[in-house]
C-alpha positions in Angstrom: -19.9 -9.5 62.7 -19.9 -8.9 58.7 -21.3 -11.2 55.9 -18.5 -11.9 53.7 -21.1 -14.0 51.4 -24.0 -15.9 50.9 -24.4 -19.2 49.1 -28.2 -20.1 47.7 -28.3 -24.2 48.2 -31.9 -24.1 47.4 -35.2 -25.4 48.7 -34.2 -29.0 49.2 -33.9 -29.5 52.7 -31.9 -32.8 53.0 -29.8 -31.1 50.0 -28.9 -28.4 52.3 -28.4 -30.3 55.0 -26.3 -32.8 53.3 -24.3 -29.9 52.1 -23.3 -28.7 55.5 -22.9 -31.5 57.1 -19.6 -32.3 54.3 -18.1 -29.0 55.5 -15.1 -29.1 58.1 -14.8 -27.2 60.9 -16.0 -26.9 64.3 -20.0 -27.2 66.0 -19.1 -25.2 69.1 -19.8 -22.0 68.7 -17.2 -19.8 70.8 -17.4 -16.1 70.2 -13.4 -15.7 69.5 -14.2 -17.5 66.4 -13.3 -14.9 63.2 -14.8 -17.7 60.9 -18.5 -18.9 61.3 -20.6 -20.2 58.7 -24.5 -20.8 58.9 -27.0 -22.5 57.3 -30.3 -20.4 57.4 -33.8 -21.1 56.5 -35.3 -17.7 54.7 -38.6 -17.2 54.1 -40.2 -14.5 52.0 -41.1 -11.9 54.4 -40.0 -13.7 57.4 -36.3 -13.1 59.0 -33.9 -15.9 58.3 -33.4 -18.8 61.1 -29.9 -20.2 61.9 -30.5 -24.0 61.8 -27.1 -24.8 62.4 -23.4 -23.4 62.9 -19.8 -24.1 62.3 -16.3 -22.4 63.1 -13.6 -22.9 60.9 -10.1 -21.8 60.3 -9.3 -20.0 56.9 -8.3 -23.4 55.3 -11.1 -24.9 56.4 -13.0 -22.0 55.0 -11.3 -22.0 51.6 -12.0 -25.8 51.3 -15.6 -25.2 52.7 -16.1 -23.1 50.0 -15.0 -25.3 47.5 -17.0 -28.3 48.5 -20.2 -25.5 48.2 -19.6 -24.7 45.1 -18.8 -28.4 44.0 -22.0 -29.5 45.5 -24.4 -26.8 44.4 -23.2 -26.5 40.7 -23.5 -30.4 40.4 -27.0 -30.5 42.1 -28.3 -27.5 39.8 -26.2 -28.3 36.5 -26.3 -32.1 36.5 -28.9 -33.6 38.8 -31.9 -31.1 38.1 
């Protein structure tokens, strides 16, 4: 497995949540998946937590990513 990037949504919680629950793709989690993305909870000094899990083909991925970075930069830029 290698990290291909990292997305800060924050300290909102239902933010987060709300976030990843927009994305498309898949809840199983099947192991011949080359696409995952996961939402972690990190904690200074404290390993990061996998709250939840999605496969997703590279379109999904690409449009995954776009809805992130919709999301976030409206939440930081406009709402806060």
């Amino acid at each position: 497995m290698m990290e291909a990037g990292t997305f800060y949504l924050g300290a909102d919680k239902d933010f987060a949540n709300s976030v990843f629950d927009s994305l498309e793709g898949d809840l199983t989690s099947d192991e011949d998946v080359l696409i995952r993305i996961d939402l972690e909870k990190k904690e200074k000094d404290i390993l990061p937590v996998r709250l939840q899990r999605i496969s997703c083909t590279l379109n999904q991925y690409a449009e995954n990513c776009k809805i992130i970075t919709r999301d976030v930069f409206k939440f930081f830029a406009l709402e806060k």
